[in-house]
N, C-alpha and C positions, 0 to 999 in steps of 0.2 A: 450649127447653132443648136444650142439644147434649148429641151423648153422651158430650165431654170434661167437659161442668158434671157431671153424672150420673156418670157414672167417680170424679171427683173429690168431687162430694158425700158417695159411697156409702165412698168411702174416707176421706174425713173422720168420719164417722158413727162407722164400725167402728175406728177409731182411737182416738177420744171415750170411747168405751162402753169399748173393751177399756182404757184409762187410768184412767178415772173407778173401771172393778170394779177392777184390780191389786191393787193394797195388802189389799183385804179378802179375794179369793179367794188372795193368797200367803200372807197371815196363817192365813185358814184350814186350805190345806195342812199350813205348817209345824206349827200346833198339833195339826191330826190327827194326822200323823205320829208328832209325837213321846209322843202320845196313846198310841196304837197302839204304838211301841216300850217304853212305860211299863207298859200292861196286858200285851202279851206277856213280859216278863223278870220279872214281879211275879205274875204269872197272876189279875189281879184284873180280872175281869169284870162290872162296874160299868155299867151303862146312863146315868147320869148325870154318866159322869166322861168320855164320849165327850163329851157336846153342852154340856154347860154353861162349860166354858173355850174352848171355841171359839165359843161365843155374848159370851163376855165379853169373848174377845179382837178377835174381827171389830167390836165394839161399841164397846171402845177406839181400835181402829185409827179406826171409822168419824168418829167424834167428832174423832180428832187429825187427821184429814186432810180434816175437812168443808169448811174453807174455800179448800183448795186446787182438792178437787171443783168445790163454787159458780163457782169462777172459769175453772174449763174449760169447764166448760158454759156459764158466762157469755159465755166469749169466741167458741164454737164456735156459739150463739145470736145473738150479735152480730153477727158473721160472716156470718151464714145470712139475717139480717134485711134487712143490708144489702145483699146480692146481690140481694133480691126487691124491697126499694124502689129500686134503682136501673133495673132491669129489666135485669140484666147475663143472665140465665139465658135 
């Protein structure tokens, strides 16, 4: 393995990951956020009003973009399988 295969695997990798998380840690933001600007103007300090729509929302997101996920990781596996049976690395 050269250090361009390794350069470029390791940047494949962190590309993968940080794609596959997006949608559910931007969903998470947004709904903290707007969590958080909902308890401070209301001044209602609810411990279950933090985690529980953001558990529902990360959990919708995860569901509606499951199979876009599968197939990143399907093709980033694919990918990966095939550089090591070919012996290109």
């Amino acid at each position: 393995m050269g250090p361009e295969f390794a350069v470029w695997l390791l940047k494949q990798t962190i590309f993968t990951a940080l794609a596959v998380a997006a949608p559910m840690l931007l969903t998470g933001l947004v709904v903290g956020i707007s969590i958080s600007l909902f308890q401070a103007v209301t001044s209602v300090q609810e411990m279950t009003l933090t985690f529980i729509p953001k558990i529902l929302a990360v959990a919708i997101v995860m569901l509606y973009t499951m199979p876009w996920m599968i197939k990143m990781v399907g093709g980033f596996a694919r990918e990966l399988f095939t550089f090591v049976s070919t012996g290109i690395f």
